[in-house]
N, C-alpha and C positions, 0 to 999 in steps of 0.2 A: 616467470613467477617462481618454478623449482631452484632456480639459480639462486635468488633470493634468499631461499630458506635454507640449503645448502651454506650458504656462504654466514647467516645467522647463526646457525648453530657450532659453526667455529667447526674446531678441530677435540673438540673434547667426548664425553657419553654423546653426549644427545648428537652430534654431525654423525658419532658411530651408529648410531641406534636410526636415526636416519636413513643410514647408508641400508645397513640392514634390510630393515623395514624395506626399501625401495627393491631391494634385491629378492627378498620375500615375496613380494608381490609379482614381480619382474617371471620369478619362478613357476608360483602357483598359475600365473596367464598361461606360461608354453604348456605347463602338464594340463591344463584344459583345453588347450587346441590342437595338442597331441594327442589326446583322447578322441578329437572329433576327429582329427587329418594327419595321417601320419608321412609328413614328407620326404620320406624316404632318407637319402643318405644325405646329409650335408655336408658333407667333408669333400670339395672340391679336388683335393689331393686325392681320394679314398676313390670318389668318383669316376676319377680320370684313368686310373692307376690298377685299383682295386687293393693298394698298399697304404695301409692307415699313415697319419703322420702323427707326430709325437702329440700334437692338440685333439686329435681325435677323441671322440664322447665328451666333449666341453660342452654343449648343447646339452645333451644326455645328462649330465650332472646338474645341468639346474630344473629340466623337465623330471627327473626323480626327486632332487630336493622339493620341488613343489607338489611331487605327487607324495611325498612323506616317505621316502624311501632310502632314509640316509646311506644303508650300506650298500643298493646298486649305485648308488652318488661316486659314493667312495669306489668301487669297480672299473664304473666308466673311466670315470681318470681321476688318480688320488692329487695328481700334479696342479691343475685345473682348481680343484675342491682346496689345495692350498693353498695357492692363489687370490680365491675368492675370499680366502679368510683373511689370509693377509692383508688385501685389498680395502676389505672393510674395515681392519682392526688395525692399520696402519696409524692413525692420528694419535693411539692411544701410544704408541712409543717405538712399536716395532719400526716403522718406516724412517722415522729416525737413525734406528742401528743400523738396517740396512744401508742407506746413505754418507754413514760414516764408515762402510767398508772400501776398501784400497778400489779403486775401478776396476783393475784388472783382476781384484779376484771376484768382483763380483761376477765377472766375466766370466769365468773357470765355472763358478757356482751355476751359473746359468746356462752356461753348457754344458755342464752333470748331468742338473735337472732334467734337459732337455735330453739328450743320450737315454737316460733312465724312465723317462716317460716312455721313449719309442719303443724301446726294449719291453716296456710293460703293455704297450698296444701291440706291437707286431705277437707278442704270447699272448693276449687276447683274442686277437684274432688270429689264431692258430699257425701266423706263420714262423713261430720260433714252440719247441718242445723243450721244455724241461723235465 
């Protein structure tokens, strides 16, 4: 049935607003079953290791979007919280540009990102001092 209306709404406002909206909901659910059960670490890397990985607090960023907490959002992982915007706001044109970039540098970009995320989790979680 959600395929359906997904698939209606095309790629234009209303698939984005959709999107959204799904991802709104999506949010406010974990920040109320966060509130009741807090299931500790989910980070199977973080778990194993005790060493975050560069996706770590992606969880965290939509359990505070939904608790209305945009700037711990943004904390948890700024990389994540980009992602999700991209993700959604793709149809309107970004994902196009993106797709018209060279493969290999999207490649490069992707593994910035990703380099740059770790760095801002392992200094979250104290194992890097600046």
């Amino acid at each position: 049935m959600f395929g359906r209306v997904f698939v209606a709404a095309g790629d234009g406002p209303l698939g984005v607003t959709l999107r959204v909206g799904g991802m709104a909901i999506g949010a406010v659910l974990a920040a109320l079953v966060h509130r009741v059960h807090d299931p500790g670490i989910l980070c199977p890397v973080r778990a194993l290791t005790g060493v975050p990985c560069p996706l770590c607090g992606g969880t965290t960023v939509f359990m505070e979007l939904g608790a209305a907490h945009p700037a711990k959002a943004l904390a948890a992982n700024p990389v994540v919280l980009a992602g999700a915007v991209g993700l959604a706001t793709a149809p309107l044109g970004p994902g196009r540009r993106w797709w018209a970039v060279e493969p290999r540098t999207r490649a490069w970009i992707m593994g910035v990102v990703v380099a740059l995320s770790w760095v801002w989790q392992l200094a979250r979680f104290g194992f890097l001092r600046f």
